[in-house]
C-alpha positions, 0 to 999 in steps of 0.5 A, spaced: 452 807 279 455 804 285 454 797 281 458 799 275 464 802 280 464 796 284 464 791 278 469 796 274 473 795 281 472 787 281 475 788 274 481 792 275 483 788 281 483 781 278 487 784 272 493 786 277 491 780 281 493 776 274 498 780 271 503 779 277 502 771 278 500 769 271 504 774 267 511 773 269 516 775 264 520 768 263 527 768 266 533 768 261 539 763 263 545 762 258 551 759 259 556 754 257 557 747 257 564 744 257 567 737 258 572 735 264 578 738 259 574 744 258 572 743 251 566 745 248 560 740 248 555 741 243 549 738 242 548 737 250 540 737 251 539 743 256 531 742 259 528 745 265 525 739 270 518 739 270 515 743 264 516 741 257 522 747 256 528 745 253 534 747 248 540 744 245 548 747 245 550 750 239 556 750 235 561 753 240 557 749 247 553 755 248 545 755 250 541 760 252 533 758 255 529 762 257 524 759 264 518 759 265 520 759 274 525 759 277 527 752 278 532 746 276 536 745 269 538 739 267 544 738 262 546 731 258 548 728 253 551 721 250 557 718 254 556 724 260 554 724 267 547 727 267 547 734 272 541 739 275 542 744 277 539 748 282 537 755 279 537 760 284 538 767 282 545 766 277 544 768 269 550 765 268 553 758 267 559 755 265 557 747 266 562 742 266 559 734 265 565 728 266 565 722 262 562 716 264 568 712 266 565 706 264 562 706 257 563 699 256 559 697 262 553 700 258 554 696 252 552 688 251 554 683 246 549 678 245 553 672 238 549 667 236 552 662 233 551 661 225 547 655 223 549 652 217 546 647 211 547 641 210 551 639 204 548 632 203 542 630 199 537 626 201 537 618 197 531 615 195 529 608 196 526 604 190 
């Protein structure tokens, strides 16, 4: 009997033990993400750094996420300074990303000149 009680008791307590560690409810965040002038960026990626957790702004720059732990979110999108934030107990975010001052730098053009036929035709000798 006192084999029973003590497994029953093992049992118990490792059911605790991992429901406290393992099953934590996700913590949820949202927000907005807006550019330098206050307009609403849509499509920005919205991903938690160190897990494959992400989500996409919507139409109105809007994101909600719910994270696995308390950690660091990362914001971009094409043409804009990537940001991380670091999230401590904040639930709420209004998130500002800037232009990249110099989009051109990014860009490079490579022309190659066209090669063209001759037009003369070969003569051939008797």
């Amino acid at each position: 009997m006192k084999h029973i009680l003590k497994t029953y008791l093992v049992v118990f307590f490792i059911g605790i033990w991992s429901n406290s560690i393992l099953g934590q409810s996700p913590i949820v965040i949202a927000g907005i993400v807006v550019n330098e002038k206050g307009e609403k960026l849509v499509g920005v990626n919205v991903v938690e750094e160190g897990v494959s957790n992400g989500v996409v702004t919507n139409g109105k720059g809007e994101f909600v996420i719910k994270m696995l732990n308390l950690g660091k979110l990362r914001f971009s999108n094409v043409g804009m300074v990537p940001q991380v934030i670091d999230i401590k107990n904040e639930s709420k975010l209004k998130v500002i990303l800037m232009d990249k001052d110099d989009i051109e730098s990014d860009v490079i053009v490579i022309d190659y000149p066209e090669k063209s036929k001759s037009k003369e035709k070969p003569s051939l000798g008797t």
